[in-house]
C-alpha positions in Angstrom: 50.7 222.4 162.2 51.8 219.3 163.7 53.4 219.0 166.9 56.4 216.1 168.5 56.8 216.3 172.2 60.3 216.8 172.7 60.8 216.1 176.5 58.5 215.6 179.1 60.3 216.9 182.8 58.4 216.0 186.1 59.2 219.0 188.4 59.8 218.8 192.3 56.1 220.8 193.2 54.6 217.3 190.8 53.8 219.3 188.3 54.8 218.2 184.3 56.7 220.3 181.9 56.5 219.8 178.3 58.5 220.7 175.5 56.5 220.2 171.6 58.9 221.1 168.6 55.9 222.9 166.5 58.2 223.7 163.5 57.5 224.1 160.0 58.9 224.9 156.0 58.7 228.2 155.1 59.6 229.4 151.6 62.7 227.8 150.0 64.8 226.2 152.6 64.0 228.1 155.6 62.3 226.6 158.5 60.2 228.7 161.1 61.4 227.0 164.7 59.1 227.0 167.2 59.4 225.2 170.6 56.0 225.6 173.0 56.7 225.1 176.7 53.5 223.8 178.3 52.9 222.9 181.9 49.1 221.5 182.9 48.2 222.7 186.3 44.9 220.8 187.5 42.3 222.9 189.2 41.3 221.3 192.8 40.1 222.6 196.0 43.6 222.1 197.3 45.5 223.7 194.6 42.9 227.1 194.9 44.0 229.8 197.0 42.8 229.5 200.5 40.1 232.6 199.7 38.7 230.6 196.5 38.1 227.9 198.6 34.9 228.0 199.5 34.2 228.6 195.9 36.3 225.6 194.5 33.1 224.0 193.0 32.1 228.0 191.2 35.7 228.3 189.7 36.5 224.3 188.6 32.9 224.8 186.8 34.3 227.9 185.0 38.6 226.3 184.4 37.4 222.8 183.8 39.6 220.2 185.5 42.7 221.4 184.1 44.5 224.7 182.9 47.3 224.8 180.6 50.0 227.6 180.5 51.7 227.8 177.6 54.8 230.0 175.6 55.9 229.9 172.4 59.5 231.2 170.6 59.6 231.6 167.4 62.7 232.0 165.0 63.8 231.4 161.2 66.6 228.9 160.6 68.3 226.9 157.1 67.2 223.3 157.1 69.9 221.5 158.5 71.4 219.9 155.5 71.8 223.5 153.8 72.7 224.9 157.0 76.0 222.2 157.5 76.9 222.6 154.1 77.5 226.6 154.1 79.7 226.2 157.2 81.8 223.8 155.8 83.3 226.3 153.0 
């Protein structure tokens, strides 16, 4: 599966929010669409929860440097061509 970023957003709390375009052909000419929203949130003593922060050095051992949430959405389209030429009739 190969992936295109789509657009890149840097949000007010400095955190990055991605949009990938993970489409691909299915059978005939239908397309399964699928856009993945992804936002890296780096794990630091200052982004831990004031409890965990003792711990900071026990919890960025076990998240690494950096966790990524992620969604997906998933839906079946026509290619495009196809698509513009049925609405035309």
């Amino acid at each position: 599966m190969t992936e295109s970023l789509l657009l890149s957003r840097l949000l007010p709390n400095a955190l990055t929010l991605e949009f990938y375009d993970l489409s691909r052909p299915m059978a005939g000419d239908r397309w399964q669409v699928i856009l993945e929203v992804r936002l890296p949130i780096a794990v630091s003593a200052a982004t831990l929860p004031p409890d965990l922060a003792d711990r900071s050095e026990e919890v960025i051992g076990a998240l690494g440097p950096e966790i990524v949430f992620a969604q997906r959405r998933y839906t079946i389209s026509l290619m495009p061509r196809r698509f513009l030429s049925c609405c035309r009739r």
